[in-house]
N, C-alpha and C positions, 0 to 999 in steps of 0.2 A: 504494500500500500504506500505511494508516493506522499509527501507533504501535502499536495495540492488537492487530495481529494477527500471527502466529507464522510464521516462514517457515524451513523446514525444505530442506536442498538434495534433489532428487531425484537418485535413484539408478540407475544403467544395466542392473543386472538382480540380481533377487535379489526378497525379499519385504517388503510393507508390513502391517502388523496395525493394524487401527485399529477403532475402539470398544473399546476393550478398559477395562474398569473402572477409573476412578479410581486412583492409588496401585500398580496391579498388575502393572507394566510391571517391576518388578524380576524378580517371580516369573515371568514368562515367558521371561525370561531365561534364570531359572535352567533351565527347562523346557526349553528348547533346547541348555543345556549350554555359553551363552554367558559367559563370565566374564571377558572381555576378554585371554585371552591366547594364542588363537588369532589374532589379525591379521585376524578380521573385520572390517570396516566396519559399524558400530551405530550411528545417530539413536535417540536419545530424546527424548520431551517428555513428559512427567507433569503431570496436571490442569489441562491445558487447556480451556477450557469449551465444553459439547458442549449443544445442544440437547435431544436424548434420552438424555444420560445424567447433564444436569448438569456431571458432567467427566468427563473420559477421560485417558485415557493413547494414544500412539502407539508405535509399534516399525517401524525399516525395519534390515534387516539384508541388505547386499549379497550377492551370490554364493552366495546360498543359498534354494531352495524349501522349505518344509516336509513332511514325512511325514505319510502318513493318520494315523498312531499319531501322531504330535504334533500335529497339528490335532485329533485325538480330546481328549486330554488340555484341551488349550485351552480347548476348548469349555466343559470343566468350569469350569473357573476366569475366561473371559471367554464368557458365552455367547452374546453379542449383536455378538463381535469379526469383524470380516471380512477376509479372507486374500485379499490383492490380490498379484498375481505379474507381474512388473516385465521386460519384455525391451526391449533398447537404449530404455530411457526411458521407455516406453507401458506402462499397464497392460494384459495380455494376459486375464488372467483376473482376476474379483471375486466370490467366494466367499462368504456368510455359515457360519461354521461351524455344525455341526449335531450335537447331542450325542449320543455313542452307546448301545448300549445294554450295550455291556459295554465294560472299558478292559482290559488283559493286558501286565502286565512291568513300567509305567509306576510305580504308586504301591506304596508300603509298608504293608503292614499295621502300623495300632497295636497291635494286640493281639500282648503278647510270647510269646505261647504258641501264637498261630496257625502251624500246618505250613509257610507262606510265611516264618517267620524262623528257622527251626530245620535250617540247613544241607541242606536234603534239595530234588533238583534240581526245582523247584515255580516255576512264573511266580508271580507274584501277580496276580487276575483277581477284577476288582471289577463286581459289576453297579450301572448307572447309575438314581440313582433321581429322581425330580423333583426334591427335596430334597436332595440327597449320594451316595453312593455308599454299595456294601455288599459288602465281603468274600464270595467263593464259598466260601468253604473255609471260614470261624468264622462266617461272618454278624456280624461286627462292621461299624457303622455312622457313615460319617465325614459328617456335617452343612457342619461350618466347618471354615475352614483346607487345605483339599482340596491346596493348592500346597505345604502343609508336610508332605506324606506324599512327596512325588513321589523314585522311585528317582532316587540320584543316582550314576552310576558313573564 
């Protein structure tokens, strides 16, 4: 193993994220609801240099699979990420996530007048667009930043 290359411990069962955008390894975090005071087990590396993305970010977070609906979400924000799932040591399953075409619960509407923020029992349910996402209910339209709508409960 040279100086120059990254060595991360593997993990006995749970999931690995990897391509996942430059820098964005935080917000996936947040997307999973990790914030380090559950007693998870969380590897991070951030902009490590990746052939096809330039850099990347990684994520392994033990004891835990991911949900369609958070692998939907991902998609938006890393769309090139692959979702590797870890039993006693082996990867069992590798994944490229695939973005949906509608997300539901997940994100918050910006717009403060949209029905989705005005107390009344409403998912919020965005359809997916090549470009961002779009509001079902105002048709307001989120380009950038998609990770800084995400419902946080």
């Amino acid at each position: 193993m040279s100086d120059h290359e990254l060595r991360v411990s593997k993990i006995r069962n749970g999931t690995v994220l990897d391509h996942l955008p430059g820098g964005s390894a935080l917000n996936v975090l947040a997307l999973l609801g990790i914030d380090g005071s559950g007693g998870t087990g969380v590897s991070v590396a951030m902009n490590i240099p990746s052939d096809r993305l330039g850099t990347k970010d990684l994520v392994k977070v033990e004891e835990r699979e991911l949900s369609q609906d958070e692998v939907d979400v991902l998609a938006l924000i890393a769309p090139r990420a692959t979702v590797n799932i870890v039993r006693e040591y082996e990867v069992t399953e590798k994944n490229r996530v695939e973005r949906p075409e509608r997300v539901e619960g997940v994100l918050v509407c910006p717009n403060s007048n949209c029905i989705t923020n005005a107390d009344e029992p409403v998912h919020s349910r965005f359809a997916v667009l090549d470009d961002g996402v779009r509001c079902e209910y105002c048709d307001e339209i989120v380009r950038e930043g998609i990770a800084d709508h995400l419902k946080v409960e």
